[in-house]
C-alpha positions as CSV (number, residue, x, y, z in Angstrom):
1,X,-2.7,0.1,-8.1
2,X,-4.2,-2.2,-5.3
3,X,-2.2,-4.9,-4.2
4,X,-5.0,-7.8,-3.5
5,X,-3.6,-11.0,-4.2
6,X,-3.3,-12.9,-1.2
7,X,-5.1,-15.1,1.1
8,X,-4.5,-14.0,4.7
9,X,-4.0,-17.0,5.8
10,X,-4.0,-16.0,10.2
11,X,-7.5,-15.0,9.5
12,X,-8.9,-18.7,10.3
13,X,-11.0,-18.4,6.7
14,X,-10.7,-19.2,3.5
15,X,-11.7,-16.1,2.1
16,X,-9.4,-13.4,0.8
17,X,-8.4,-10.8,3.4
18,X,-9.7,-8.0,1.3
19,X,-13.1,-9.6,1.1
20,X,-13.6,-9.5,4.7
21,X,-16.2,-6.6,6.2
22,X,-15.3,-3.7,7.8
23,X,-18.0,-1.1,7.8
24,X,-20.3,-3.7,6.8
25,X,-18.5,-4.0,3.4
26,X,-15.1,-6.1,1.6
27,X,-12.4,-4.1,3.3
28,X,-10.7,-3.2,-0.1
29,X,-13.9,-1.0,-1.1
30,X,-12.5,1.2,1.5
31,X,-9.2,1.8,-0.1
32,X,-11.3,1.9,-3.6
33,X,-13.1,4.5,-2.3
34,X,-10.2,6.7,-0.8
35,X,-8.3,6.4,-4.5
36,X,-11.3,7.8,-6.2
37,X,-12.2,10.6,-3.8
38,X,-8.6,11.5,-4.1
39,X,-9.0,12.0,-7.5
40,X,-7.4,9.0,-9.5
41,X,-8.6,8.2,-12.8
42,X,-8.2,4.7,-12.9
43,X,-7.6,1.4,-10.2
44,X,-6.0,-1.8,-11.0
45,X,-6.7,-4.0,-8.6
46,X,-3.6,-7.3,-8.4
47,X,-6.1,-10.3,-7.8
48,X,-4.9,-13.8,-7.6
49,X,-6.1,-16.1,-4.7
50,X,-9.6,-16.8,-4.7
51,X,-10.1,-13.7,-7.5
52,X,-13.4,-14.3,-8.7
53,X,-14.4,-13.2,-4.8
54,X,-12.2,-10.1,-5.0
55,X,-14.0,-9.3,-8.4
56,X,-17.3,-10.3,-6.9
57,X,-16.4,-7.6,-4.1
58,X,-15.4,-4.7,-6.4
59,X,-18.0,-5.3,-9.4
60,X,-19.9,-2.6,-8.0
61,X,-17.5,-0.3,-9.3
62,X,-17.8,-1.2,-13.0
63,X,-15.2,0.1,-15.3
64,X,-13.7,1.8,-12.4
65,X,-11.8,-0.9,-11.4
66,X,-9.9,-3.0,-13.7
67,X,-8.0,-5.9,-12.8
68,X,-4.4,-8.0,-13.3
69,X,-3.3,-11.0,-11.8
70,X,-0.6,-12.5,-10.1
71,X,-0.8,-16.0,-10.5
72,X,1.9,-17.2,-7.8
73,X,2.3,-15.2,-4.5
74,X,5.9,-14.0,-4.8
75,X,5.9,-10.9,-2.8
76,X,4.9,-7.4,-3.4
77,X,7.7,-6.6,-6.0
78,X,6.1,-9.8,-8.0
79,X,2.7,-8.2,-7.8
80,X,3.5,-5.1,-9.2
81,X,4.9,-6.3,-11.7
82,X,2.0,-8.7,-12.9
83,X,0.4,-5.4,-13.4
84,X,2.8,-4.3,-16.0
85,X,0.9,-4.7,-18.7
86,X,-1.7,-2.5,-17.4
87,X,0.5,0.6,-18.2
88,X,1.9,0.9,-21.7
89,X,5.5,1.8,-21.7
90,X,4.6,4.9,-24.1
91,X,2.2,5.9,-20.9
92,X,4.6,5.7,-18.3
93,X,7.1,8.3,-18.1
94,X,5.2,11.2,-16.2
95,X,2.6,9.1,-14.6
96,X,1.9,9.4,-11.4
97,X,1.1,5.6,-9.7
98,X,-0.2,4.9,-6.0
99,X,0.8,1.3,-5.0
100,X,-1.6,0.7,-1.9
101,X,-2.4,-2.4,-0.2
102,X,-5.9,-3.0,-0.7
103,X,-6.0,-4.2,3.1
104,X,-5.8,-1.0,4.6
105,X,-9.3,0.4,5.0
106,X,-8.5,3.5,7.2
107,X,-6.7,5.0,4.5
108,X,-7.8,8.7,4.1
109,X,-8.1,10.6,0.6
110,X,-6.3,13.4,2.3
111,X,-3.5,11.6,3.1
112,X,-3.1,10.5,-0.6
113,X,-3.6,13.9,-1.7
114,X,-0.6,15.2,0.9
115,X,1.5,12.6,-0.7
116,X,1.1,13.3,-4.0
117,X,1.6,17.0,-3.4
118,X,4.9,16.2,-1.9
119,X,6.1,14.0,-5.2
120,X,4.7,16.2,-7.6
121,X,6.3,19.4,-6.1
122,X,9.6,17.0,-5.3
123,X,10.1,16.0,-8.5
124,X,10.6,12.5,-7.1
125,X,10.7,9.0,-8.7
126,X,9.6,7.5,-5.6
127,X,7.5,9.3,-2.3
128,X,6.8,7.3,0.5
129,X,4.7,7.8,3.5
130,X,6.1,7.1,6.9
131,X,4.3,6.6,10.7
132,X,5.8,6.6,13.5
133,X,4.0,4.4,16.3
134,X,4.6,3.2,19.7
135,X,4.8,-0.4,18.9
136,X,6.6,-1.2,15.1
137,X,6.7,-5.3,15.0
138,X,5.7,-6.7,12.2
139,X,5.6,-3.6,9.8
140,X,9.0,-2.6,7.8
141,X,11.7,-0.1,9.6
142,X,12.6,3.2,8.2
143,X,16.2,3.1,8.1
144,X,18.4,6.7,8.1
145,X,21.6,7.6,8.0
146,X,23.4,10.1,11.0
147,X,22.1,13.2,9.1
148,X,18.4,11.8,9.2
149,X,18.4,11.1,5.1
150,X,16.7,8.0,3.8
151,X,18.5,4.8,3.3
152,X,16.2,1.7,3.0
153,X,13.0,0.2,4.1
154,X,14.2,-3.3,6.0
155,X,11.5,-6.0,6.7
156,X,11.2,-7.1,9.9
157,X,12.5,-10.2,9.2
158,X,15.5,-9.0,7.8
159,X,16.3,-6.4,10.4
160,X,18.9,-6.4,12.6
161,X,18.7,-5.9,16.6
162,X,19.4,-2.0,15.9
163,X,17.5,-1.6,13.4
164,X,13.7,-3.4,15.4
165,X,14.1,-0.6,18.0
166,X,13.4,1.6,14.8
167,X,10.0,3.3,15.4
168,X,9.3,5.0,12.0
169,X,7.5,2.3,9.8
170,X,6.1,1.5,6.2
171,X,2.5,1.5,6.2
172,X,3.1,0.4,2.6
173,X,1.5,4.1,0.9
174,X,3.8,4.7,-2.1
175,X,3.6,6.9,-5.4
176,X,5.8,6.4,-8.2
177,X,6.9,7.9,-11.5
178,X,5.4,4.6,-13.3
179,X,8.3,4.5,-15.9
180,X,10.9,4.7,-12.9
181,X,8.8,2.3,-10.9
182,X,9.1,-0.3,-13.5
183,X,12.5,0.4,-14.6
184,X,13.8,-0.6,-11.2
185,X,11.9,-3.3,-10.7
186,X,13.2,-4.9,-13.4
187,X,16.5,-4.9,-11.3
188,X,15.1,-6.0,-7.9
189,X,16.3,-9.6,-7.0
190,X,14.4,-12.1,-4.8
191,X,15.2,-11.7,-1.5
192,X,17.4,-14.9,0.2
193,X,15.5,-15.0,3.6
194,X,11.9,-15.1,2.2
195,X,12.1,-15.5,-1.6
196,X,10.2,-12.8,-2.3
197,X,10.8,-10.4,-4.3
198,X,9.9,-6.8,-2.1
199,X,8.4,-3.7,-3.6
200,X,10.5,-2.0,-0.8
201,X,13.9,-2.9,-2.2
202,X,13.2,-0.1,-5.2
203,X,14.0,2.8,-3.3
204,X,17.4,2.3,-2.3
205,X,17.7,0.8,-6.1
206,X,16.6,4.4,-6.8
207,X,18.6,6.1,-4.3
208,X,21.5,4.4,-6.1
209,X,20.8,4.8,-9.7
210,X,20.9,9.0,-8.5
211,X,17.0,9.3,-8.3
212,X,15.0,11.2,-6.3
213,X,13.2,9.4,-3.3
214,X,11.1,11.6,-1.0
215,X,10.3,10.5,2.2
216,X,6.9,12.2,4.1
217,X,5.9,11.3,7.6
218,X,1.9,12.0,6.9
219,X,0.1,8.7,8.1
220,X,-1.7,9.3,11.5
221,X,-0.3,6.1,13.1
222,X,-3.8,4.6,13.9
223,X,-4.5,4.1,10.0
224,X,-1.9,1.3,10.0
225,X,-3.3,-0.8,12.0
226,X,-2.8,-3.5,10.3
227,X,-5.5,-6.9,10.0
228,X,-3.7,-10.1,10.8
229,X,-6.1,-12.0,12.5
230,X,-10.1,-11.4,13.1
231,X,-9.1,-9.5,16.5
232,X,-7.3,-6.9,14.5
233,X,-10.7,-6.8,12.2
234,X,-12.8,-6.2,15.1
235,X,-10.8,-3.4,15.8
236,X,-10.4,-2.1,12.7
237,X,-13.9,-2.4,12.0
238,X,-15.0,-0.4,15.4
239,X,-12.5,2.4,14.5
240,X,-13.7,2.6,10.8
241,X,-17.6,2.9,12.3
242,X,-16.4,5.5,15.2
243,X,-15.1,7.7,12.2
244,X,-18.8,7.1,10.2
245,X,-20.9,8.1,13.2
246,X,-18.6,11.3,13.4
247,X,-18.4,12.5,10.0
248,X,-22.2,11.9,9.6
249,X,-22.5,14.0,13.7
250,X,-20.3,16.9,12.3
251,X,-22.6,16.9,8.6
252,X,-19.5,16.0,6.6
253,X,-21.2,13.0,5.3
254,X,-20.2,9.1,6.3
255,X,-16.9,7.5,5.1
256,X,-17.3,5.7,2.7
């Protein structure tokens, strides 16, 4: 599932942030891309603001890419579930389900592939993958306990002073049991600071309800760059070509 709702709105354009080029195509063709080398059988993309540019983007793809929308913007946890009814409850009890934000282009098959290994061998209801990077404003803190074991994901804008000095982050690469996922969404209340209701607030709902939650740090911290504004698309752009030319100079083929 591709989360690819929203309008970006620091990006001084009124197109969606997933539409805009990096490697001389919509950014969210990237991510598409990595899902199916990775080996997933299907994508639902979440599309809401300006959708029919999104589906413009992605028609290339065909049936590969099938679509639900989220109608009002109200936060990740929202988004996921607008796509409930892409999964049948009968189908979702074993299912494995990426949840990837479909404005990450340097995502890499190989990391999807690490983190599935890691849930499937876990058991887990929940596997997330962490970074740790020199500078962590903006993205959500990893928060452990004395022993080092998981806790919580905290958004920045919920953190305390302790916890922004955190440099373990959530680049936002999850996999799910599907039946779990939804389960505990069900539960997940909007959040009082932003009123949003936050995908992130499912693992410690997990944690609680006795559920496994496996945490992997297996995202090289330059693929979380994250495009805010068209600087960060410049630079996210020259990164994404610099890995091209060098796949294609070492004859393993361009990224695609």
């Amino acid at each position: 599932m591709l989360l690819a709702a929203g309008k970006g709105t620091r990006m001084g354009s009124d197109l969606p942030k997933v539409c805009h080029p990096v490697g001389g195509r919509p950014m969210i063709c990237a991510v598409v891309d990595a899902c199916l080398e990775a080996g997933c059988t299907r994508v639902v993309a979440v599309v809401g603001y300006k959708q029919e540019l999104v589906r413009e983007a992605l028609a290339a793809y065909g049936d590969r890419v099938e679509y639900a929308v989220q109608d009002e913007q109200l936060g990740t946890g929202h988004a996921v579930m607008c796509a409930a009814g892409a999964y049948p409850e009968r189908t979702r009890d074993g299912l494995d389900l990426f949840v990837l934000c479909g404005d990450g282009p340097l995502i890499r098959p190989e990391t999807l592939r690490t983190v599935l290994a890691r849930h499937r061998q876990a058991g887990a209801a929940a596997t997330l993958a962490t970074s740790v990077i020199d500078d962590p404003s903006g993205y959500g803190r990893i928060v452990r306990d004395g022993r080092g074991r998981f806790l919580r994901i905290v958004e920045q804008k919920n953190a305390s002073p302790e916890e922004l000095g955190v440099r373990e982050i959530n680049p936002s690469y999850y996999c799910f049991d599907a039946g779990a996922l939804f389960r505990s969404l069900a539960g997940v209340k909007r959040n009082e600071v932003s009123g949003e209701y936050y995908i992130t607030d499912v693992f410690e709902a997990m944690l609680g309800e006795g559920l496994a939650v496996e945490v992997i740090d297996a995202v090289p911290p330059e693929d979380v760059l994250s495009i805010n504004t068209p600087d960060h698309l410049a630079e996210v752009d020259r990164i994404f070509r610099d890995r091209a030319a060098a796949g294609r100079a070492s004859g393993m083929g361009s990224m695609r």
